[in-house]
N, C-alpha and C positions, 0 to 999 in steps of 0.2 A: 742245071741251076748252079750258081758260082760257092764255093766252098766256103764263104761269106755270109750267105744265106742258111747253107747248112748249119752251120752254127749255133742259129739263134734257139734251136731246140736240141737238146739230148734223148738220143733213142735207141734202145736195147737192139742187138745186130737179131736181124728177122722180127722185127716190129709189122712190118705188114702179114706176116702171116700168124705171127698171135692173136692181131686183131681179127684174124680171119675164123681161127678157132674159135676165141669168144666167142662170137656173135652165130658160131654155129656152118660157117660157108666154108666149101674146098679152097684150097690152096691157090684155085687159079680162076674161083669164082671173083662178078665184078663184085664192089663194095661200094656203096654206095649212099653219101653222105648228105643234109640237109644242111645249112645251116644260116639262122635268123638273128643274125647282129642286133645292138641298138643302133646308136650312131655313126656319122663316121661316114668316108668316101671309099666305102670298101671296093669300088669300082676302080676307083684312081690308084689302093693300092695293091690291088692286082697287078695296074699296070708298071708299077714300079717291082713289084715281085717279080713278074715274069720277064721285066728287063735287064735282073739280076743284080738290084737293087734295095738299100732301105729307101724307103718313104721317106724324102728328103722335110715333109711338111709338120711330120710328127716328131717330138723331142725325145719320145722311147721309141723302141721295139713296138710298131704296130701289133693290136691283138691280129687283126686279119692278117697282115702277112703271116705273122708265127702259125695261123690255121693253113694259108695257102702251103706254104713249106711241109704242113705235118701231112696234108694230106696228100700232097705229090708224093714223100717220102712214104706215105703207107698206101701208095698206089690206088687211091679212091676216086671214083666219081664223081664228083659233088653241085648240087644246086645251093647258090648262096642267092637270099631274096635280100633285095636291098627297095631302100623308099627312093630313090634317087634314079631319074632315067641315066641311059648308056647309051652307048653306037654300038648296037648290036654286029656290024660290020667286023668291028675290031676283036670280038667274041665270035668266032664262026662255028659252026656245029663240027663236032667231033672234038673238040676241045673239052677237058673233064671237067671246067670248071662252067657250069651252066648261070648266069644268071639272071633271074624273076625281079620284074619290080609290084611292087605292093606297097599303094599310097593309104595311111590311116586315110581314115574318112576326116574332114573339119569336125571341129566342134566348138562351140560358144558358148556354153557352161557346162555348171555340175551336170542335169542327166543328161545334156546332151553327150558329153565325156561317154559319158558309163555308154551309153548306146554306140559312141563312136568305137569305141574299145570291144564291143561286143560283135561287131563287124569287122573291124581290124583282125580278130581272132579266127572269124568264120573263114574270111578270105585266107588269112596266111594256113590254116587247116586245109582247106580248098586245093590250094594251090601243091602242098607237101603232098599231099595225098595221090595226087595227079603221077609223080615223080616215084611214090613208092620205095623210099629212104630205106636202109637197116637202122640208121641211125639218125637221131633231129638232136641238133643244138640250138638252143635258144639264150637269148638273153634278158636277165629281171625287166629289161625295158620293155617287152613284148606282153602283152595279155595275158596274165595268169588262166583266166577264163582258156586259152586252147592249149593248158598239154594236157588234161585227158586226152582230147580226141590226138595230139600230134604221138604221145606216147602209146596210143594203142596199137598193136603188134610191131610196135618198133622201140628202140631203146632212146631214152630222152635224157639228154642233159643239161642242166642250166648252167649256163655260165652267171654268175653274179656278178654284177657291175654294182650295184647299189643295193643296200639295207632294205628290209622290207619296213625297217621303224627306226628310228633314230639313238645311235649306239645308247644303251642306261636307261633308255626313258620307253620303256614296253609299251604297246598299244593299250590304251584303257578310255574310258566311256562307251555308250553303247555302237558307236560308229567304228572305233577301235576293235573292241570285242567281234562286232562284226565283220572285220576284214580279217583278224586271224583265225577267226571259225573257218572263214571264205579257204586262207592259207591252208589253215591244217585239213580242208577236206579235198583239194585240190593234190598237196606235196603228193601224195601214194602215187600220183604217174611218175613220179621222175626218182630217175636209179641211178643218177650220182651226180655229181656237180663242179664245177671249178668255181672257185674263189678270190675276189683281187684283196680280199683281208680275211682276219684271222673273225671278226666279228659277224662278214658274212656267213660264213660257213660254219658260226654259232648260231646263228640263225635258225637259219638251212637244218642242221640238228634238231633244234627244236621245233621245227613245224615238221619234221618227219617223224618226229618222235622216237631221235636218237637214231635211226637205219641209216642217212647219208650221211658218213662222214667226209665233209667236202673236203679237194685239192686246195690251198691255199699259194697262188704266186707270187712271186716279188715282180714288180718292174722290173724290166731291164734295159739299161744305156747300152746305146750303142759304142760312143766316143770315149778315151778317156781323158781327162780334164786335168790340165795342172793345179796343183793344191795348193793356193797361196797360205802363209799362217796369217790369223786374224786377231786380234788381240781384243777391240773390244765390240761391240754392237752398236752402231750407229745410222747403219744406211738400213732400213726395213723396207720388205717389198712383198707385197698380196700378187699373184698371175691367178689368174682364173677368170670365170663370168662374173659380169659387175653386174648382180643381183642383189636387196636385198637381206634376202636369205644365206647369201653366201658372208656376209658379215661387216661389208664394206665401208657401210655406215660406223657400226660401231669402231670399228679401226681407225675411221678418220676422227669420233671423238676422243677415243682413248691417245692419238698421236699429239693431237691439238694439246692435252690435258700434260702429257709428259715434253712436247716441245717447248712447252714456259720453263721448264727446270733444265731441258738441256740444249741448246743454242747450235750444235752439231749435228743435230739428229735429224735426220729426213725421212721421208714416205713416197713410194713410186708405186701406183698401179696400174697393173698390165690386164688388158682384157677387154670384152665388150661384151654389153647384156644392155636388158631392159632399163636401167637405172644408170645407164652413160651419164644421160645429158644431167640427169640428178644430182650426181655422182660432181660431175665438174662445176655443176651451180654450185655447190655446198663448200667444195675445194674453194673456189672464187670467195668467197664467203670467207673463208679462215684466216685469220690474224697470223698464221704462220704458209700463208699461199704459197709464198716463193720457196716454198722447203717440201713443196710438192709435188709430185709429176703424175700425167695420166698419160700414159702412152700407150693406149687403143691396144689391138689386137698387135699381137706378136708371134711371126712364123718360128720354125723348130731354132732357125742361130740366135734368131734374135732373142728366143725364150733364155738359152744358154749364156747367151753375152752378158743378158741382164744378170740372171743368178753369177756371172762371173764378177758382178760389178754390183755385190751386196753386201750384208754381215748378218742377216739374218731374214729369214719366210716366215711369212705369219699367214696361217689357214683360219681365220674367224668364224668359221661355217655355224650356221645358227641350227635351233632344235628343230625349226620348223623344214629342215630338206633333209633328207634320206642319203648322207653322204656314204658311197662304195669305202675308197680309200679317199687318198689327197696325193697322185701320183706326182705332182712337183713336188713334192718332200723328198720324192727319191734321186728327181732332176738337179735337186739343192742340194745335196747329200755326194752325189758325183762331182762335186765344185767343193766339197769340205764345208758345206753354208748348215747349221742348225735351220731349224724349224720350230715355231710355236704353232699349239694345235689348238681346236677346242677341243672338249671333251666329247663332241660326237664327230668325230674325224677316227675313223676307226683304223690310223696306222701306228699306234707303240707300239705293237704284237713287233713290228719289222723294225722300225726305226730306232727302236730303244731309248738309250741314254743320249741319242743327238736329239730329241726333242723334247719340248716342255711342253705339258699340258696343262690348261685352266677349265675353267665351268662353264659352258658354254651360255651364250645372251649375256652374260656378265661382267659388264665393263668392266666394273672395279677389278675381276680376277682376273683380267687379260692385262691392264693395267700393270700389277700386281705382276703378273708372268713377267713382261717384258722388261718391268724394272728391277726383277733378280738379276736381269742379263744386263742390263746396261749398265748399272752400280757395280754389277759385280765381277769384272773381266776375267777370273779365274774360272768362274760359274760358266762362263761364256766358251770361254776357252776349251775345258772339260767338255765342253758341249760340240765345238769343235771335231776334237781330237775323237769323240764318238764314233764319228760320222764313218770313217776307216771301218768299223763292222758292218754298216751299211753299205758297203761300196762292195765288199766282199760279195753279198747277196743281189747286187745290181747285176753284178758281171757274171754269176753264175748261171748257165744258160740249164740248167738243170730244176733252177726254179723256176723259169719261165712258164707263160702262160701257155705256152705250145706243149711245153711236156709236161704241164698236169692236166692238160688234156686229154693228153695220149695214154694218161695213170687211169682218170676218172674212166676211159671208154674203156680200158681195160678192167675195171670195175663192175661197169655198169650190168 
């Protein structure tokens, strides 16, 4: 593999044979790994790993490549199940990297969910089983309902992509109540964890009842970016799914609300979801239309181009989604761009003083946020000049997602 790849994770010299010790096996025995992603075309970036490349499609360090590389480096076996067919041809046996595909079942509403989820669990159990792992890695997106059985006689880790409840606002009524009873009688299978925030793995804490203290990663860029100075905030720009929940609506009232007082100010969103075509009726709609752009899906340059061509990120994520982190905070961070958050966007822990945080569903206090920064160019500025500790944390391949990995299994 090209020393380019090696990179992307840091590893103690004889890393494959301490994992060997933990887990109890000789020095020369095989080791032999599971692992159940959420999303993601972890087939396609295999194929860009094993061509000794990054994943030209992703704007960070792919999680899966950072696992392909840890686990080549720690000489491991591994079954990775992905929901997505492959050309089994280009995968041939005796290759370590095996991979299982496993479709959730449909589902059409609530109990159908709970029932699809409940089969989703049995078969990806099924299937691990089959294979006989020392170790299973999973992701929050996968059915809580299978790591008892994926964690028994083997060691289990979650990796956490997302919150089990929305950062500040704890599960409460009785359908609440009842999902972290579900959590905390569940957590005892799993013996350690990675983290893409500092709020996951506060989590994590508390439904283990303090035992996991999870690995928390940074993102990491690959490229590095020229740092123009920026003086004041004028161009704002939302990437992500155009859902709803992810806050898009509100953003477009709160732009509309501060474009009558400033004549400069523009709005660009990057992305596609359920509420596109919603999204551009309502744009169509606005007395300040022409000061706005929807520009659909955006691969890894163009993700970049754009943060290269802004003054500030705004993540409006509402209560109602379980947001992990807001990994374009860190992509706009490597550009020198701040970020406005809501308050359930669980990245300050990393980002620090480059972003500003509001209350999240609350126009007026996003309002309010944005217009500290745009009245006030010093405010903005400082916010700026942040971002350089952020950049520190992007580029260290020590916090990466691959070697708190390689921490938690040594943990586990």
């Amino acid at each position: 593999m090209s020393s380019v790849l090696a990179s992307v994770i840091s590893l103690p010299q004889g890393a494959g044979a301490g994992v060997r010790r933990r887990l109890g096996l000789g020095p020369d025995e095989a080791l032999r790994v599971s692992f159940i992603p959420g999303g993601g075309d972890v087939v396609g970036t295999f194929d860009h790993w094993r061509a000794g490349r990054h994943d030209p499609r992703v704007p960070i360090i792919a999680y899966s490549l950072m696992f392909y590389e840890l686990m080549h480096r720690l000489g491991a076996q591994c079954q990775v199940i992905t929901i997505d067919p492959f050309d089994t041809s280009l995968h041939p046996a005796g290759n370590p990297f095996r991979f299982e595909q496993v479709i959730p079942p449909p589902a059409t509403g609530r109990w159908s969910h709970l029932h699809s989820r409940h089969l989703h669990a049995r078969e990806l159990v099924s299937v691990v089983e089959r294979y006989d792992p020392h170790v299973v890695i999973t992701s929050t997106h996968n059915p809580a309902g299978s790591w008892k059985r994926l964690g028994r006689g083997r060691k289990l880790i979650l990796t956490a992509h997302n919150s089990f409840w929305p950062m500040g606002r704890p599960l409460d009524g009785i359908k609440g109540r009842l999902r972290k009873a579900l959590l905390y009688a569940r957590a005892p299978a799993l013996d350690a964890a990675i983290c893409t925030s500092h709020e996951c793995a506060r989590q994590i804490a508390e439904v283990t009842r303090g035992r996991i203290q999870g690995e928390v990663e940074c993102p990491q860029v690959v490229a590095h970016y020229p740092i123009e100075q920026r003086d004041t905030a004028q161009k704002l720009l939302f990437i992500g799914r155009i859902e709803h929940y992810k806050g898009v609506f509100l953003l477009l009232d709160v732009f509309n609300r501060l474009a009558d007082r400033h004549p400069s100010l523009s709005l660009v969103f990057a992305g596609e979801g359920s509420a596109g075509e919603a999204l551009r009726e309502r744009i169509t709609a606005s007395p300040h239309s022409g000061r706005i752009t929807s520009l659909g899906h955006l691969g890894s340059r163009e993700v970049h181009a754009a943060l290269a061509n802004t003054d500030l990120l705004v993540c409006p994520t509402m209560t109602s989604f379980n947001e992990g982190l807001a990994v374009v905070g860190f992509e706009a961070a490597a550009h020198g761009i701040p970020t406005v958050l809501s308050s359930v966007v669980p990245a300050l822990d990393l980002l620090g003083q480059s972003c500003s945080v509001y209350e999240a569903d609350n126009s007026a206090a996003l309002e309010r946020s944005l217009s500290s920064l745009i009245d006030n160019p010093q405010t903005y500025r400082d916010r700026c000049v942040a971002t350089a500790a952020v950049r520190d944390k992007i580029y260290d391949r020590s916090l990466s997602w691959g070697s708190g990995l390689f921490r938690a299994i040594m943990t586990a």
